[in-house]
N, C-alpha and C positions, 0 to 999 in steps of 0.2 A: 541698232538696238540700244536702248537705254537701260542696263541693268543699273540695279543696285550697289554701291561699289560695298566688298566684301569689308569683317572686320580685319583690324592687324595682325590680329591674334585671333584662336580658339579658345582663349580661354578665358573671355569676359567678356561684356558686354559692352557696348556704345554708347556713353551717356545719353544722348541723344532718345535712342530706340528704349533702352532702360527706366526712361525717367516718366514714360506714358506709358497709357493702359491700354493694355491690348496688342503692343509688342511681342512678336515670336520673332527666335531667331535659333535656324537650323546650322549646326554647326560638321562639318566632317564625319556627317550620319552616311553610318554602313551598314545593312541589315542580310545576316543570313539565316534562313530555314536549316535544317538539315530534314532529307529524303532520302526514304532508305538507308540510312547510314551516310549518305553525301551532301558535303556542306552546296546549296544552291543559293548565290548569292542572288538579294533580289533589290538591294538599294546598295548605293556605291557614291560616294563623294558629294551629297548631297547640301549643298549649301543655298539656304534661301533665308529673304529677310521678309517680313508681313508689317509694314507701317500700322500701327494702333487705326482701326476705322476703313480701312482697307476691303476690299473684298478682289479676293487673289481666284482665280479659275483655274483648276489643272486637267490637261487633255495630255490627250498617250493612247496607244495601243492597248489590248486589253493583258497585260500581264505585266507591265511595265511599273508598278509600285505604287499606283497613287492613291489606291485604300489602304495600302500599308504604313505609307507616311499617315496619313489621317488617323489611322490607329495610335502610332509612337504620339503624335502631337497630342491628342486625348490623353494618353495614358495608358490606355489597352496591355501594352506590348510594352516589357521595361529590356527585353533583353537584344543589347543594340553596342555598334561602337559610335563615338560623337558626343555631341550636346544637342539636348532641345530647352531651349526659356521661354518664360514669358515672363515680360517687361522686366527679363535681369534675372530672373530667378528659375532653376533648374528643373524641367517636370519630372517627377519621381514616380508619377501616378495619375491616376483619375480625379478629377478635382472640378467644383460646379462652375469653376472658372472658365472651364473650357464645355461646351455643351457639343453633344453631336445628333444628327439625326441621318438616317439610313435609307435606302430606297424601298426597304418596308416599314412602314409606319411603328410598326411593333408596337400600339395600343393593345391594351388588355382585354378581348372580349366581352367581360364580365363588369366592365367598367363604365359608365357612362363618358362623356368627353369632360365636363366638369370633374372626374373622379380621376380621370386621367392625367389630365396638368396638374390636377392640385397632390398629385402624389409627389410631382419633383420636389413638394414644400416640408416634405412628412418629414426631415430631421431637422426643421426651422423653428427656433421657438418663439414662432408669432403668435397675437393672438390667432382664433379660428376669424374673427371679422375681417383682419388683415387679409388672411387667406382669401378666404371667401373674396373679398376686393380686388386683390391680386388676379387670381382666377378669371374674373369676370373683365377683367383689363386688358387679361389674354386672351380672351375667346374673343373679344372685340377688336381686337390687335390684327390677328388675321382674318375676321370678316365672319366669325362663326355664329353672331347672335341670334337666337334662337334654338341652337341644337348645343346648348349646355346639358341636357337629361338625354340626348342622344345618343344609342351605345353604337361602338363601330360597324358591325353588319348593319345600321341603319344611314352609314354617309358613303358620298363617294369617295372613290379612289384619290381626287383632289382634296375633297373635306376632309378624310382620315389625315395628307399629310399635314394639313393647314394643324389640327389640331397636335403634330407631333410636331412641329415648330413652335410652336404657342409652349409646349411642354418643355421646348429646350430650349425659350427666352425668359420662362418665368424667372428662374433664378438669376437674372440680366448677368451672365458670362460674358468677361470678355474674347472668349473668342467663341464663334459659332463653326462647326463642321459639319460641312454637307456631302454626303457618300452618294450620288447620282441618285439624291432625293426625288428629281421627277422622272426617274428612268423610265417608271412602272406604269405611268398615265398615259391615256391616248394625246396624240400629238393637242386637238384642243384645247384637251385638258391642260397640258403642259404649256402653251403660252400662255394661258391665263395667270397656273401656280408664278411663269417666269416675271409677267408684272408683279404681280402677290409680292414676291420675293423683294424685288428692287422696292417695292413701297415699303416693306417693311426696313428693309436696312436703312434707306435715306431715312425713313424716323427712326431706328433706334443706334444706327451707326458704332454697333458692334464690331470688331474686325470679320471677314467670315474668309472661310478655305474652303471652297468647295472643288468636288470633283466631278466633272462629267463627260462624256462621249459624245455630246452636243455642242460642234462647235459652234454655231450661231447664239446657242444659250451661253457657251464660257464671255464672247465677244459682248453678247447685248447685257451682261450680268456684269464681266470683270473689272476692276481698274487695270486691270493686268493678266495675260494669260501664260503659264508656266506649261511648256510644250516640255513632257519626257521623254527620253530614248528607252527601249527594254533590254533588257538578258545582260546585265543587270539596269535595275532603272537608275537613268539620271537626268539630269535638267538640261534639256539640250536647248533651249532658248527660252528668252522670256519677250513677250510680245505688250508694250503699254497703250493700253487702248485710250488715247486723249480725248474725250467725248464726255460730256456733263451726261447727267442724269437729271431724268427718263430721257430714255433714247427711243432715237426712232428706227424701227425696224429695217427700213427703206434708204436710210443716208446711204448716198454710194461711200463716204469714209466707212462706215462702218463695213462696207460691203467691199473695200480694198483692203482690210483686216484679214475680212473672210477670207479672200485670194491666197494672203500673206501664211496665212495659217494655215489654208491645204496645202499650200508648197512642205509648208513643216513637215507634215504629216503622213504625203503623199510618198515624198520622200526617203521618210521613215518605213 
């Protein structure tokens, strides 16, 4: 296994990882709930690094923390022991630096898919042309032209997420979070979103974290796959998938991954 080798310290950054855009770096994060009055811990020793452009996949059991790390790394959740950075600097909060999108699309009913993206822009003081540009750069980004005036009871389950990606690249973040964005689509639907996806990052080569239950999609998606243990979650391997992009579904390398990654998991 080729990990990342850790910093010296916790308590600074790596010139290196610091000095480009789109650097996280997870430091000695521990996170507990309390229930019922009892602390349950649900992340424990958690140290990971996200190369700037990167797209990181996390797979785990279902209780194992890995929409809880995606919460801290947003910002969501401030109340944690550790460090979380980007590119050097501490996350304290929500910030349009880091976008995320979830396995329900959470468009606004009442909103057309134009009125939806261009709300990410509503505290930008662009002109409205700019916007207007902007907008229509994204709808075309993930492939939605023509259902600009479209409201969401009128697309699919794939078109509603394509447009909730389009709304969490407007702001070009450098970092992207995906919470098992295609969980909800049927299997079709979901290789098509999983090309969608890989086309979109090789052109805009944001860093991305996503999470999901699909290990074929973490594999044919990741540069790398982050396998957690549960009760409490930690990183119990990380798996580097050497394989250029687009990939092929079919390589048997990719399909010795596969293997590599149910032993993970099986095991678990």
């Amino acid at each position: 296994m080729n990990a990342i080798a850790p910093f010296a310290t916790h308590t600074g950054a790596p010139a290196a990882l610091a000095a480009a855009s789109g650097a996280v770096q997870v430091r000695g994060l521990n996170k507990t709930y309390r229930l019922q009055g009892k602390a349950l811990p649900v992340l424990a020793d958690i140290e990971l690094d996200v190369r700037p452009g990167e797209f990181v996949s996390i797979v785990g059991a279902s209780g194992c923390g890995k929409s809880t790390l995606l919460r801290l790394i947003v910002g969501l959740e401030a109340e944690y022991e550790g460090q979380i950075r980007l590119d050097g600097a501490l996350i304290t909060g929500t910030s349009l630096e880091r976008g995320i999108v979830f396995q329900d699309h959470r468009l606004f009913p009442w909103m057309s898919v134009a009125q939806n993206i261009a709300l990410a822009l509503k505290n930008h003081a662009l002109p409205q042309a700019e916007k207007a540009r902007l907008v229509a750069e994204h709808i075309a980004l993930v492939n939605l032209d023509g259902f600009a005036d479209a409201y969401p009871h009128q697309l699919s389950g794939g078109m509603a997420q394509r447009a909730a990606i389009a709304r969490a690249l407007i702001n070009k973040p450098k970092v992207l979070l995906l919470d098992e964005p295609l969980g909800a689509l049927d299997a079709l639907t979901r290789v098509h979103l999983q090309h969608e996806l890989q086309r979109i990052w090789v052109q805009q080569r944001c860093t991305v974290i996503m999470v999901t239950h699909d290990i074929e999609e973490a594999l044919y998606l990741g540069d790398r796959v982050i396998v957690m243990d549960a009760h409490p979650g930690r990183i119990k391997r990380q798996i580097h998938v050497d394989l250029p992009h687009p990939r092929d579904r079919a390589s048997p390398v990719l399909q010795g991954y596969k293997e590599q990654l149910l032993e993970e998991l099986v095991g678990h």
